[in-house]
Predicted model as a PDB file, atoms N, CA, C, CB and O in Angstrom, pLDDT in the B-factor column:
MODEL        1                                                                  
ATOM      1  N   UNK A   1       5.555  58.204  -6.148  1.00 62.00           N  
ATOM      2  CA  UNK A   1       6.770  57.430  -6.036  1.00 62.00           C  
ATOM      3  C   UNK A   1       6.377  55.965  -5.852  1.00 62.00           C  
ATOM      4  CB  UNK A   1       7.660  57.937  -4.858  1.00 62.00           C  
ATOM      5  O   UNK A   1       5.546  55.599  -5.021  1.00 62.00           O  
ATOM      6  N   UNK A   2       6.805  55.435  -6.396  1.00 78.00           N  
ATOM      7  CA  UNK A   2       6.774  53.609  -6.426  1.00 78.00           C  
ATOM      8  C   UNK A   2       7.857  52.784  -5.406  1.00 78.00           C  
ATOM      9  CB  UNK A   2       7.270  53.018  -8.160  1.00 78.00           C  
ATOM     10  O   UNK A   2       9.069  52.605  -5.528  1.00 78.00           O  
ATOM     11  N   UNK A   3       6.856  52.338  -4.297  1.00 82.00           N  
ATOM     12  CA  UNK A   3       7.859  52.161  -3.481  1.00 82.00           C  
ATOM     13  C   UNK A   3       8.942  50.831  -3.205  1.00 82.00           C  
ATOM     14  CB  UNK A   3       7.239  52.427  -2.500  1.00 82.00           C  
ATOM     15  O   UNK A   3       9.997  50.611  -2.611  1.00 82.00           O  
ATOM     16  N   UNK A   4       7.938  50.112  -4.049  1.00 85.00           N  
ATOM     17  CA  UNK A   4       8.231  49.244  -4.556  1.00 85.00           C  
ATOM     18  C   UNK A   4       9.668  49.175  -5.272  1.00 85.00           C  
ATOM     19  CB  UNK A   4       7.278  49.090  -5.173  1.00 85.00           C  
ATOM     20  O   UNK A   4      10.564  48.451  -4.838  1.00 85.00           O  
ATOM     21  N   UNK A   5       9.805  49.958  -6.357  1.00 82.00           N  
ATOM     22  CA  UNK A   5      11.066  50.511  -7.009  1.00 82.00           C  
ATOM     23  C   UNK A   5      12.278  50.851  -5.278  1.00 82.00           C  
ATOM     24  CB  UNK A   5      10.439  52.373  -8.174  1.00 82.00           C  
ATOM     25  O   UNK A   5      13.048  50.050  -4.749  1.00 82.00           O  
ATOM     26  N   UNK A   6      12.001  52.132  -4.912  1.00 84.00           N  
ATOM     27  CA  UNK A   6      12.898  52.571  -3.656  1.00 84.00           C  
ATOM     28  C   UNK A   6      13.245  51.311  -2.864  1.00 84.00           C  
ATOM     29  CB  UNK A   6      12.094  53.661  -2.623  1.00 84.00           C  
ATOM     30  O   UNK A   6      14.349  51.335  -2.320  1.00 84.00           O  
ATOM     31  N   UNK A   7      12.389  50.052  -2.678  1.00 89.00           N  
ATOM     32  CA  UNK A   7      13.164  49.339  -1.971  1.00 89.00           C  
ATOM     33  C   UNK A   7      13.719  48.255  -2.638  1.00 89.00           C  
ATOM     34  CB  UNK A   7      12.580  48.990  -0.949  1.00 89.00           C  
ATOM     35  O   UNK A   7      14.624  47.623  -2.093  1.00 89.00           O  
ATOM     36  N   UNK A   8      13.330  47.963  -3.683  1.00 89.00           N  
ATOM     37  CA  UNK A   8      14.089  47.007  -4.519  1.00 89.00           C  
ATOM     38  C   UNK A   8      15.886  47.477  -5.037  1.00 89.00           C  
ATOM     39  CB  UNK A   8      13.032  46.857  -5.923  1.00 89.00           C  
ATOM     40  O   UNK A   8      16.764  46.683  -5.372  1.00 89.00           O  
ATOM     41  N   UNK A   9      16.008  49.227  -4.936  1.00 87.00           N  
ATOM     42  CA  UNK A   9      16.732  49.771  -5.681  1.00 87.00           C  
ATOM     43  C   UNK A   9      17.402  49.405  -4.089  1.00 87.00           C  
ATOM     44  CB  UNK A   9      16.434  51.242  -6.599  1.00 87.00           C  
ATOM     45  O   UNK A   9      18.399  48.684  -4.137  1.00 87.00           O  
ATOM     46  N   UNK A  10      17.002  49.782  -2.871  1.00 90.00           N  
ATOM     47  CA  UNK A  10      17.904  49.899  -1.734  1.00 90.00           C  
ATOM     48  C   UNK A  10      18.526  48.473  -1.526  1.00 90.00           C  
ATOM     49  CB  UNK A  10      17.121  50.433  -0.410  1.00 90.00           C  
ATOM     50  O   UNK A  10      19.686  48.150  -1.270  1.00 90.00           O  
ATOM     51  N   UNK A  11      17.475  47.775  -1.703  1.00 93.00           N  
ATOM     52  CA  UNK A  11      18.472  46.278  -1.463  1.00 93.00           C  
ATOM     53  C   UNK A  11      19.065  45.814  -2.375  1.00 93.00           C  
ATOM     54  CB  UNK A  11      17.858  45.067  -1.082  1.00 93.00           C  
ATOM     55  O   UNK A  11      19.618  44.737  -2.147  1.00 93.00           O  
ATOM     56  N   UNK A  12      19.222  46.484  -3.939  1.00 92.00           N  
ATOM     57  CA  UNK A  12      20.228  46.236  -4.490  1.00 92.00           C  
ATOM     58  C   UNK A  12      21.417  46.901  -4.264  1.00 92.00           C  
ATOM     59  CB  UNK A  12      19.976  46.250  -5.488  1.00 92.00           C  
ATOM     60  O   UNK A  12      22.439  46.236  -4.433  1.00 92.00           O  
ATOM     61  N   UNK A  13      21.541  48.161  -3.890  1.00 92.00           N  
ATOM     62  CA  UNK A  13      22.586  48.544  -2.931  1.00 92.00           C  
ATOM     63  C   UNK A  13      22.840  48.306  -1.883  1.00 92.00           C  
ATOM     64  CB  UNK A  13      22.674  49.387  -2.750  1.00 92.00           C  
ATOM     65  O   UNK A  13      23.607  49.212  -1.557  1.00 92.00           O  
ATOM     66  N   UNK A  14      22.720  47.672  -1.079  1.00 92.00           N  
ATOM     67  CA  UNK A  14      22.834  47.028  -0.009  1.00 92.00           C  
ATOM     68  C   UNK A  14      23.511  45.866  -0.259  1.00 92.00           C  
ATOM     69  CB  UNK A  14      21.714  46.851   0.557  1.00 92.00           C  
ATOM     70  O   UNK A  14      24.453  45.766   0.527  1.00 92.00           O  
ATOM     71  N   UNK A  15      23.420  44.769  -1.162  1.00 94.00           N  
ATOM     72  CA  UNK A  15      24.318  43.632  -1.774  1.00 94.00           C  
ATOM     73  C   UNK A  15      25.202  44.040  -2.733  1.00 94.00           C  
ATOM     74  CB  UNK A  15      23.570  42.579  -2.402  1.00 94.00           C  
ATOM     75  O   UNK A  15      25.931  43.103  -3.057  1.00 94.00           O  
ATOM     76  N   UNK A  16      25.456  45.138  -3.368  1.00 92.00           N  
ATOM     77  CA  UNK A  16      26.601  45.704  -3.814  1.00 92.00           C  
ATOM     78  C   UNK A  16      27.709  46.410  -2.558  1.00 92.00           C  
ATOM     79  CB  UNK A  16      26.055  46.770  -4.852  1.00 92.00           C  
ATOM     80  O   UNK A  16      28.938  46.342  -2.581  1.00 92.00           O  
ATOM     81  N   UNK A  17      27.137  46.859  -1.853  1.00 90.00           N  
ATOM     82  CA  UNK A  17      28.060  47.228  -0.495  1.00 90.00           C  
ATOM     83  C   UNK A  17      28.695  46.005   0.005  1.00 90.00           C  
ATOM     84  CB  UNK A  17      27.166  47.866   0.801  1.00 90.00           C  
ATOM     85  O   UNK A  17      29.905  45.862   0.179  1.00 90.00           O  
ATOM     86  N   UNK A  18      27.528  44.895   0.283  1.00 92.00           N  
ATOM     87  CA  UNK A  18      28.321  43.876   0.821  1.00 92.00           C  
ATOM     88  C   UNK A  18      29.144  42.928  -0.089  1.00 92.00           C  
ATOM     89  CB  UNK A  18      27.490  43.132   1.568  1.00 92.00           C  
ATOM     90  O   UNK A  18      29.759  42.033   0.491  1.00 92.00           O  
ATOM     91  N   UNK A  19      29.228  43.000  -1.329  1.00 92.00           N  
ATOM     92  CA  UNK A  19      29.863  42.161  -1.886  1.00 92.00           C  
ATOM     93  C   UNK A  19      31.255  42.736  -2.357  1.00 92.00           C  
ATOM     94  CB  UNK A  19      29.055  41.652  -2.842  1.00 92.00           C  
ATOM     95  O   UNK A  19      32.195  42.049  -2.758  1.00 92.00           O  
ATOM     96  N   UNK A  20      31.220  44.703  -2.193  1.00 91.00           N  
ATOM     97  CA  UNK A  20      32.424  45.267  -3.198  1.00 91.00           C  
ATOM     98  C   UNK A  20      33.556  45.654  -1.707  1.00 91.00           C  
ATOM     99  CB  UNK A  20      31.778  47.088  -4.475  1.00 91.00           C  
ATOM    100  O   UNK A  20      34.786  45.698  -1.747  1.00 91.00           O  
ATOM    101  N   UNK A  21      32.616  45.904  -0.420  1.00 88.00           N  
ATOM    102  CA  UNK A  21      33.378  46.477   0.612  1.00 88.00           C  
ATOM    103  C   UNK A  21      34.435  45.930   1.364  1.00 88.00           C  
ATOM    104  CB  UNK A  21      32.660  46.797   1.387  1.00 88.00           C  
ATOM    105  O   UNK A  21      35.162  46.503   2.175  1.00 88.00           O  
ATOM    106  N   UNK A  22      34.435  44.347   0.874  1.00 90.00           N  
ATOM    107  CA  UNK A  22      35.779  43.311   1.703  1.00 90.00           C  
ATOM    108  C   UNK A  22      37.198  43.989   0.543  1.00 90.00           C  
ATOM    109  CB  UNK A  22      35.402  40.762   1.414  1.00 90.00           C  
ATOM    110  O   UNK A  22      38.351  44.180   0.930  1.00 90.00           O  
ATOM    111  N   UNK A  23      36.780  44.197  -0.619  1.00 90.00           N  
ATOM    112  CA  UNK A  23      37.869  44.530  -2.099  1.00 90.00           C  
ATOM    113  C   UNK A  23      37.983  45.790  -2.076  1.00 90.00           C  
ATOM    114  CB  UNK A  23      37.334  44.153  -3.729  1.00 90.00           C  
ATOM    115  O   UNK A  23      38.860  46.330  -2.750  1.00 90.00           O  
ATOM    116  N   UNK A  24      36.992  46.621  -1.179  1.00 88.00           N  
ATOM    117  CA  UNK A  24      37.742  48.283  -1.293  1.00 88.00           C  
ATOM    118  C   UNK A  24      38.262  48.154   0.056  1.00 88.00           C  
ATOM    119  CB  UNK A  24      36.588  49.919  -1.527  1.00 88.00           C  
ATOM    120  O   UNK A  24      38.648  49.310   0.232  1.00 88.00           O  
ATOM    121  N   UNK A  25      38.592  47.402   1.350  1.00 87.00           N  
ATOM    122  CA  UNK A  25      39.346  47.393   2.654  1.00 87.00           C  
ATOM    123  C   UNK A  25      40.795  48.170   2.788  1.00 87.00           C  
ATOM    124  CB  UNK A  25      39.581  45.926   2.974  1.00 87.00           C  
ATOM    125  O   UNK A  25      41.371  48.876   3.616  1.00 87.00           O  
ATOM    126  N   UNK A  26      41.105  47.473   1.138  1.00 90.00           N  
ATOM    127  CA  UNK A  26      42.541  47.478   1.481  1.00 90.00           C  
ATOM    128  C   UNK A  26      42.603  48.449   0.546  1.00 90.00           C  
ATOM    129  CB  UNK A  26      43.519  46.161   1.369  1.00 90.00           C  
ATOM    130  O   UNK A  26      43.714  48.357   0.024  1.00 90.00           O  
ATOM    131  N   UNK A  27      41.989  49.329   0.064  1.00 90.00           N  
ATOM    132  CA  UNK A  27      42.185  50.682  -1.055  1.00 90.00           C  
ATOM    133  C   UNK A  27      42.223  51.795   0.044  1.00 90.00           C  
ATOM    134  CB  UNK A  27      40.683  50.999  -2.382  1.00 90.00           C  
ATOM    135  O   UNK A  27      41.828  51.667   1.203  1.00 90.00           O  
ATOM    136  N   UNK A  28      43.044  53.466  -0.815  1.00 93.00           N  
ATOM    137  CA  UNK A  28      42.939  54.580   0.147  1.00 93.00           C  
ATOM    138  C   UNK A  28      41.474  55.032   0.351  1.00 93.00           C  
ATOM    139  CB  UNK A  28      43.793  55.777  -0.341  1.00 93.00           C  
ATOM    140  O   UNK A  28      40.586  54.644  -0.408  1.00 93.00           O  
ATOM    141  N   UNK A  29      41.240  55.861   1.395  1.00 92.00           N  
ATOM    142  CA  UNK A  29      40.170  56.250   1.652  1.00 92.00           C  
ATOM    143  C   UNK A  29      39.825  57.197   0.687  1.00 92.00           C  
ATOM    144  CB  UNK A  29      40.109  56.611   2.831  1.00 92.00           C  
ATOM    145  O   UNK A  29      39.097  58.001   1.270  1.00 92.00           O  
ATOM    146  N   UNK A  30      39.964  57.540  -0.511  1.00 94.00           N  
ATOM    147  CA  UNK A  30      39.263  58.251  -1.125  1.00 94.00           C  
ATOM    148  C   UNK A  30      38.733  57.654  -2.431  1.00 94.00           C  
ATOM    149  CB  UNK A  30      39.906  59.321  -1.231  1.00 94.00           C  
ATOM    150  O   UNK A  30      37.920  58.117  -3.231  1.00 94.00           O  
ATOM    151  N   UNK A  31      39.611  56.164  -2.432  1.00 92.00           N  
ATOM    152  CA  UNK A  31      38.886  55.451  -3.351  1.00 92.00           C  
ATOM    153  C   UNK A  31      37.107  55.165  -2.570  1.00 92.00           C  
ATOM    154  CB  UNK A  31      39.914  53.918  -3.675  1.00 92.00           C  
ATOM    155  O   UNK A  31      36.042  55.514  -3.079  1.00 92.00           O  
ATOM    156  N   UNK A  32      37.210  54.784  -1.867  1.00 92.00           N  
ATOM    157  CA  UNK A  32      35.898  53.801  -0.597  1.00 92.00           C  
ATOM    158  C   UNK A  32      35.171  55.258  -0.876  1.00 92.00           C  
ATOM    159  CB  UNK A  32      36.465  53.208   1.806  1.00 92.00           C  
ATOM    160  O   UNK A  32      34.167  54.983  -1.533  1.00 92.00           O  
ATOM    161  N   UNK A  33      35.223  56.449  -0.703  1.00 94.00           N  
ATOM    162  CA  UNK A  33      34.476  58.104  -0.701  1.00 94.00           C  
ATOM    163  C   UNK A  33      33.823  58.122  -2.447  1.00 94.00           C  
ATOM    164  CB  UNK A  33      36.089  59.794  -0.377  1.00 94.00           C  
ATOM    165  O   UNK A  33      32.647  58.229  -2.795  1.00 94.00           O  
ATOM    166  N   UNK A  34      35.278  57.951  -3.466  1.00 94.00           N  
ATOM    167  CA  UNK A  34      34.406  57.990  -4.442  1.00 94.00           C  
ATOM    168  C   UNK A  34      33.303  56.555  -5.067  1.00 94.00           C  
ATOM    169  CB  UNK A  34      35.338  58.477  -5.413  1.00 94.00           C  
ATOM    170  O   UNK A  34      32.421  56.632  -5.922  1.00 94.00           O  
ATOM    171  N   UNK A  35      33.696  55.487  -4.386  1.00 93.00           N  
ATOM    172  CA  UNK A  35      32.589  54.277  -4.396  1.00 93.00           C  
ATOM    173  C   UNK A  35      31.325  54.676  -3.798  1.00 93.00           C  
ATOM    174  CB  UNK A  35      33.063  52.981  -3.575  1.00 93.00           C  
ATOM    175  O   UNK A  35      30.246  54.421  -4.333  1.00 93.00           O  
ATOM    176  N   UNK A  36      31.449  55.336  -2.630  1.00 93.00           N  
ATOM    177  CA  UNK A  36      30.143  55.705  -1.911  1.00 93.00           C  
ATOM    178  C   UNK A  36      29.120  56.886  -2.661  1.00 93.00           C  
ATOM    179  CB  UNK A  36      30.610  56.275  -0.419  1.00 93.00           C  
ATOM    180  O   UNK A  36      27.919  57.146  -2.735  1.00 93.00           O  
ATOM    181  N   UNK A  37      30.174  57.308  -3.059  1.00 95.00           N  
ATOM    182  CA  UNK A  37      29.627  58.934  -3.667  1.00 95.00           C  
ATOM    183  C   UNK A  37      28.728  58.196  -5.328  1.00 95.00           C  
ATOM    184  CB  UNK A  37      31.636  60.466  -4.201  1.00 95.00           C  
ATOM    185  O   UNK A  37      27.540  58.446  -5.534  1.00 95.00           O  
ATOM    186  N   UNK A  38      29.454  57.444  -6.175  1.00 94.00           N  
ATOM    187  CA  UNK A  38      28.987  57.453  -7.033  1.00 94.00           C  
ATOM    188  C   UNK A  38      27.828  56.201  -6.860  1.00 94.00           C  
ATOM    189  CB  UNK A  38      29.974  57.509  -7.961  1.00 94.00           C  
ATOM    190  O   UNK A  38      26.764  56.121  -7.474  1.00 94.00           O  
ATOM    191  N   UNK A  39      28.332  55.307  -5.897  1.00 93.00           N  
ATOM    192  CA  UNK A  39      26.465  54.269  -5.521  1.00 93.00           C  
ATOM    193  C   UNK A  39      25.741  55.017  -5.550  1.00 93.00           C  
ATOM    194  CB  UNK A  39      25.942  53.466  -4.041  1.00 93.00           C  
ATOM    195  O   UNK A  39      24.959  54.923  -6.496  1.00 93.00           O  
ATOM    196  N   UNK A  40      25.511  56.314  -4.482  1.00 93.00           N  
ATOM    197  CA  UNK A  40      24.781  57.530  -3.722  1.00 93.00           C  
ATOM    198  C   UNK A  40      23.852  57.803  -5.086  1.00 93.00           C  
ATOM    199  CB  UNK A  40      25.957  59.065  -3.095  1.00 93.00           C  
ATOM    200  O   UNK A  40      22.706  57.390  -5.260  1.00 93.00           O  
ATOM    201  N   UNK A  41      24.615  58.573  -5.964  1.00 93.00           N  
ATOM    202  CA  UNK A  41      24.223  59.103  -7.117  1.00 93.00           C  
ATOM    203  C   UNK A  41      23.290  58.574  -8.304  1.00 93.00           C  
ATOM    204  CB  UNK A  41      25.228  59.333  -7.539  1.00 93.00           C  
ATOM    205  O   UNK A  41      22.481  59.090  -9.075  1.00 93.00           O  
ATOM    206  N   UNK A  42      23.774  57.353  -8.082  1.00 90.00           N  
ATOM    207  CA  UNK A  42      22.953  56.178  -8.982  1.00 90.00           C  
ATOM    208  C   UNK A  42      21.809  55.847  -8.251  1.00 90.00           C  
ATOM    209  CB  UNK A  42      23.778  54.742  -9.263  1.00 90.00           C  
ATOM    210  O   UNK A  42      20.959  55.361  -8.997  1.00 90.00           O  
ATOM    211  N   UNK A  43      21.418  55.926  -6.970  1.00 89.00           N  
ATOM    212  CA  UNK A  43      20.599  55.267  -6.156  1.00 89.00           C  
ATOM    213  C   UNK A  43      19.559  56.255  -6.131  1.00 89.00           C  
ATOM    214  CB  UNK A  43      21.175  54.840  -4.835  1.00 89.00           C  
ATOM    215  O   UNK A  43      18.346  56.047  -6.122  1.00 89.00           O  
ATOM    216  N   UNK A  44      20.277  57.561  -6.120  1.00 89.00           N  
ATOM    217  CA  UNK A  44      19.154  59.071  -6.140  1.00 89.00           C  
ATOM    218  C   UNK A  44      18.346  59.103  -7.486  1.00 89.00           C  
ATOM    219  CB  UNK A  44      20.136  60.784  -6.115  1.00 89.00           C  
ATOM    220  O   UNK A  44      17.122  59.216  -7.553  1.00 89.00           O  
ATOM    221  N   UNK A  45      19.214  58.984  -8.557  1.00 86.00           N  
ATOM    222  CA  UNK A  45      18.997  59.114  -9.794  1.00 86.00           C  
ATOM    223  C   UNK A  45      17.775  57.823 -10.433  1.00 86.00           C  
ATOM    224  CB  UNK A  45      20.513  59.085 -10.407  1.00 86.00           C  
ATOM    225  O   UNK A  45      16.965  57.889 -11.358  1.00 86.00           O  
ATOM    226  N   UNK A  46      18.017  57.007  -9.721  1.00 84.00           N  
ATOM    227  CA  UNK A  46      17.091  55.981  -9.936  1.00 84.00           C  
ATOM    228  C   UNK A  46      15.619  55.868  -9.806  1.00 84.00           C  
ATOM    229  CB  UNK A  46      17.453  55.205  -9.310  1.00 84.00           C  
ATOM    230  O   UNK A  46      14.779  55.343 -10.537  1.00 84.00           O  
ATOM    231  N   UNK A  47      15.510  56.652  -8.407  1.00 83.00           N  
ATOM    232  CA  UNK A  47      14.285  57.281  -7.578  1.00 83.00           C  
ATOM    233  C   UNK A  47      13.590  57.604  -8.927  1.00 83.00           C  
ATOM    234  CB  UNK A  47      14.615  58.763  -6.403  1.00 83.00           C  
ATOM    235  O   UNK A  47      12.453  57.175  -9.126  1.00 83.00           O  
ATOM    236  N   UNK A  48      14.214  58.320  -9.826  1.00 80.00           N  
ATOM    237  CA  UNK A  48      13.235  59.703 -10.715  1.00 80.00           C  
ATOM    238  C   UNK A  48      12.931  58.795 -11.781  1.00 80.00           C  
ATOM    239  CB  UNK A  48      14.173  61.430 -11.407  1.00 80.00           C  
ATOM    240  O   UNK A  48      13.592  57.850 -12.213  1.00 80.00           O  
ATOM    241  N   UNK A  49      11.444  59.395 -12.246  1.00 73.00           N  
ATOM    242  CA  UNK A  49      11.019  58.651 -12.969  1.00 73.00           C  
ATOM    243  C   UNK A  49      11.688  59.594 -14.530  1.00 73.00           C  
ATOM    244  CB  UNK A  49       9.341  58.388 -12.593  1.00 73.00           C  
ATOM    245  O   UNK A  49      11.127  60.568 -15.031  1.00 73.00           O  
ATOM    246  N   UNK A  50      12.985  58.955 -15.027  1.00 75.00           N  
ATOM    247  CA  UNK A  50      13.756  59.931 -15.770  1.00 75.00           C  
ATOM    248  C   UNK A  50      13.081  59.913 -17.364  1.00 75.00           C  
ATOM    249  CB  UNK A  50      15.474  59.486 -15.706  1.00 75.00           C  
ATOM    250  O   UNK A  50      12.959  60.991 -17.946  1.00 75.00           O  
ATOM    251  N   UNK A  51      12.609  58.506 -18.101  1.00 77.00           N  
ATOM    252  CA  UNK A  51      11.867  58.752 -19.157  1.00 77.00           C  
ATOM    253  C   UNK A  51      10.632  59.538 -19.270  1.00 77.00           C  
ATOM    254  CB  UNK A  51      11.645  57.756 -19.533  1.00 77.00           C  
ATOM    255  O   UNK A  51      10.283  59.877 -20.401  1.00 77.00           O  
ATOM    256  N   UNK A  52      10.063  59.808 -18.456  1.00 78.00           N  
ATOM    257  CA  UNK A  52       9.242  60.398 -18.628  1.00 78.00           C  
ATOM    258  C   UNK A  52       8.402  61.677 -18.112  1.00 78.00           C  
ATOM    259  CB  UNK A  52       8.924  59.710 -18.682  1.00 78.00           C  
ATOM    260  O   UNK A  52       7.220  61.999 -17.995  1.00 78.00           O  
ATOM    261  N   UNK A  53      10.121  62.411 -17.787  1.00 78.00           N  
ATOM    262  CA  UNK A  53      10.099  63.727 -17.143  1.00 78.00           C  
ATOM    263  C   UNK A  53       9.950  64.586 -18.231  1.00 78.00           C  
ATOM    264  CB  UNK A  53      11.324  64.081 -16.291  1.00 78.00           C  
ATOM    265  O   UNK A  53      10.264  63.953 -19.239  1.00 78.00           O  
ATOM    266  N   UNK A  54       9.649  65.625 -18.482  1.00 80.00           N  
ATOM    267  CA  UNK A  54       9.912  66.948 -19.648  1.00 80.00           C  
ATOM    268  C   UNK A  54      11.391  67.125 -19.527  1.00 80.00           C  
ATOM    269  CB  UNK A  54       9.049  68.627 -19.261  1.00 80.00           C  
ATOM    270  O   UNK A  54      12.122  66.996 -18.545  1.00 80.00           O  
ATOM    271  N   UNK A  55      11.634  67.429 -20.675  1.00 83.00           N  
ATOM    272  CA  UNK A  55      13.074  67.891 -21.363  1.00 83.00           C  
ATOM    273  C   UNK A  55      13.263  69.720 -20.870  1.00 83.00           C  
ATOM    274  CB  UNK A  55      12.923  67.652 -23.503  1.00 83.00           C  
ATOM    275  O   UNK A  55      12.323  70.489 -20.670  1.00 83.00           O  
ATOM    276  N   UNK A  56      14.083  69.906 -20.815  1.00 85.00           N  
ATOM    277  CA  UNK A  56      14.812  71.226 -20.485  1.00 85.00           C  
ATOM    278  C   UNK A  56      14.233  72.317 -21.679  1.00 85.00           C  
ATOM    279  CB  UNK A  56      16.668  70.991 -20.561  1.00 85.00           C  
ATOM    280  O   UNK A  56      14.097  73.446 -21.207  1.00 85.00           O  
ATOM    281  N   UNK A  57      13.931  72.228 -22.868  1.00 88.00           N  
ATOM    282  CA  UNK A  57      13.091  72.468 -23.782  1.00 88.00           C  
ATOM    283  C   UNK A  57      11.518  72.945 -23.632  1.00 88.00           C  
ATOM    284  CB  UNK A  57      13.189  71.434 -24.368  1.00 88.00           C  
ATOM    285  O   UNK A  57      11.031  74.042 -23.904  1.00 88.00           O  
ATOM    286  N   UNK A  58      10.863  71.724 -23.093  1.00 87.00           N  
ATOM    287  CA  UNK A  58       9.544  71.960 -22.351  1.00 87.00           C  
ATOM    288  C   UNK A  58       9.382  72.788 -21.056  1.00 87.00           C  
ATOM    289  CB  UNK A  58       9.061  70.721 -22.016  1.00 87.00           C  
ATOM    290  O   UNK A  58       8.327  73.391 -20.860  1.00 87.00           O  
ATOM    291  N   UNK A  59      10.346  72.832 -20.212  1.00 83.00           N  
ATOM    292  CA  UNK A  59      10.648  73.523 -19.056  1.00 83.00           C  
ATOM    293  C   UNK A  59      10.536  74.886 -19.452  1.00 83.00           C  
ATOM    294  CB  UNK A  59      11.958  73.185 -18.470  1.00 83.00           C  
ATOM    295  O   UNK A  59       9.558  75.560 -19.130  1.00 83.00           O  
ATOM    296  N   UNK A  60      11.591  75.385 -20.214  1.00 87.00           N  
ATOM    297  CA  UNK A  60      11.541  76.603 -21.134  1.00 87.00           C  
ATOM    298  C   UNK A  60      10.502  77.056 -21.434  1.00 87.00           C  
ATOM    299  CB  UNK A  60      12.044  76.501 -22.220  1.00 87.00           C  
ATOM    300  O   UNK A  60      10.034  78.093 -20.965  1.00 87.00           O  
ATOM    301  N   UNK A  61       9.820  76.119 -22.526  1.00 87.00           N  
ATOM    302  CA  UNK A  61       8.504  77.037 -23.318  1.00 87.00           C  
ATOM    303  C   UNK A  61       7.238  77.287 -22.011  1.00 87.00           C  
ATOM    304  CB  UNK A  61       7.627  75.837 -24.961  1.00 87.00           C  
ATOM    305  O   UNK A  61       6.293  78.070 -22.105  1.00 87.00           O  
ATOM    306  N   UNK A  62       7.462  76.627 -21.139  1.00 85.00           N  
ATOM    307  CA  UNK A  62       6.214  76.598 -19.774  1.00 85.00           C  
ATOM    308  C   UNK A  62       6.343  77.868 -19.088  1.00 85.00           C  
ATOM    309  CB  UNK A  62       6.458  75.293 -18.448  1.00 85.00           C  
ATOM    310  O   UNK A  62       5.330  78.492 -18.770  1.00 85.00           O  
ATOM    311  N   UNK A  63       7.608  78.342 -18.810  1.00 85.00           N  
ATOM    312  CA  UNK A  63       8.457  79.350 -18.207  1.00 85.00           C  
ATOM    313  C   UNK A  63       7.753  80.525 -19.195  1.00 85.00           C  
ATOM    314  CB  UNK A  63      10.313  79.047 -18.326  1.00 85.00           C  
ATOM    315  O   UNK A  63       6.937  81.322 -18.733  1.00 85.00           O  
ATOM    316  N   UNK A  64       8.118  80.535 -20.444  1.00 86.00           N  
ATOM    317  CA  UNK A  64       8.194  81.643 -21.158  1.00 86.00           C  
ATOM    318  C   UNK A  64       6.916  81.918 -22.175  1.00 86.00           C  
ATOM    319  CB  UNK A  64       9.470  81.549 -21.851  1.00 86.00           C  
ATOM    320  O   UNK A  64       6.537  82.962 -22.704  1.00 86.00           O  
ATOM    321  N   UNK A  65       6.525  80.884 -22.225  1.00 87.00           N  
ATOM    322  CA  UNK A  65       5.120  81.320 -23.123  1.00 87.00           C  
ATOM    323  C   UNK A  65       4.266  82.352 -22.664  1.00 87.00           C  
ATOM    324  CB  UNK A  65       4.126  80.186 -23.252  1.00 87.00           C  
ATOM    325  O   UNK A  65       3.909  83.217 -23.463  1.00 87.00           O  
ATOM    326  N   UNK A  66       3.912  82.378 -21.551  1.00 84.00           N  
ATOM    327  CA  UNK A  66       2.794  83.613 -20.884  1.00 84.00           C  
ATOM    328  C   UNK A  66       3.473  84.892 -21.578  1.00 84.00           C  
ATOM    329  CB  UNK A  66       2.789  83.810 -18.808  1.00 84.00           C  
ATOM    330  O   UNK A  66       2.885  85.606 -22.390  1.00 84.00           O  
ATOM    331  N   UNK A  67       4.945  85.104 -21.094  1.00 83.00           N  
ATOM    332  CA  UNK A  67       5.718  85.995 -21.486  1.00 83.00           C  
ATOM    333  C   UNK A  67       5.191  86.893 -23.153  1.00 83.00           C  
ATOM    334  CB  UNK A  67       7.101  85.144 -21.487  1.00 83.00           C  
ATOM    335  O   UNK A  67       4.738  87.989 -23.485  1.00 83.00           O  
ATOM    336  N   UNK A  68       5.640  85.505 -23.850  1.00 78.00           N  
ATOM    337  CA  UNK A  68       5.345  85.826 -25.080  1.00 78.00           C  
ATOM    338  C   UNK A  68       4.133  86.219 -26.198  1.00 78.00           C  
ATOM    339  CB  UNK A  68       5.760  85.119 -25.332  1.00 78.00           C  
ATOM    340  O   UNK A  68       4.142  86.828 -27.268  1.00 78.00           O  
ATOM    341  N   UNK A  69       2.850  85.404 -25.208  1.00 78.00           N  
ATOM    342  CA  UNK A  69       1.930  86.504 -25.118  1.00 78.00           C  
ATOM    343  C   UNK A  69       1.427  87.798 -24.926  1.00 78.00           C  
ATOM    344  CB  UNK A  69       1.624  86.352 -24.798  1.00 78.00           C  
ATOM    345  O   UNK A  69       0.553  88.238 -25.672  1.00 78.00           O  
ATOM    346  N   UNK A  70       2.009  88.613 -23.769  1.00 78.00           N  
ATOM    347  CA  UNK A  70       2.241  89.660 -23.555  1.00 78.00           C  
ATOM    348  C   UNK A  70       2.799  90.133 -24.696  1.00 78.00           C  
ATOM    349  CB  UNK A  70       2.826  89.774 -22.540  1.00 78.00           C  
ATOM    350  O   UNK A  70       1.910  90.863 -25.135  1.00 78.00           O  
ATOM    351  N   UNK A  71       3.974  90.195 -25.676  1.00 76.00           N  
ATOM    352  CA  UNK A  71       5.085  90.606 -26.401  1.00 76.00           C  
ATOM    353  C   UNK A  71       4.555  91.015 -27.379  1.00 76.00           C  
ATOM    354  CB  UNK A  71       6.065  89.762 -26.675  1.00 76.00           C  
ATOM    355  O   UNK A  71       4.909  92.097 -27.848  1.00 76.00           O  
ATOM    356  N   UNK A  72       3.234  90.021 -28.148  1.00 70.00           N  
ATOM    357  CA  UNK A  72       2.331  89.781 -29.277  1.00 70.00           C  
ATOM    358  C   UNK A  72       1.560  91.064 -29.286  1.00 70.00           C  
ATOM    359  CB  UNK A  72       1.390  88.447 -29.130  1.00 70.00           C  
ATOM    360  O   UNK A  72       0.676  91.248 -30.122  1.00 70.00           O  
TER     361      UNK A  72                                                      
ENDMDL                                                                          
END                                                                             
């Protein structure tokens, strides 16, 4: 993990909180829940190094190849 990244990503959320949270004050509380929820998500998602994870594809054939040896 690059930590570098995790804290650059946190203090950019951290100045998005403070700049959006005076303009969600006066919204219902489930607007301010889904603001929090979807920062949250973006902030997790960011962590992962997403280009250059294996595809759901590769996951598969890793899973199942031994398998298919056996089958042969």
């Amino acid at each position: 993990m690059k930590w570098g990244l995790v804290a650059g990503m946190s203090a950019l959320v951290c100045i998005l909180f403070a700049i959006e949270w005076p303009r969600l004050s006066r919204l219902p509380r489930r607007d301010k829940m889904t603001f929090i929820t979807l920062v949250f998500i973006g902030w997790v998602l960011s962590m992962f190094d997403l280009p250059n994870l294996p595809g759901p594809t590769t996951i598969i054939n890793e899973i199942f190849e031994p398998l298919g040896h056996y089958l042969e």
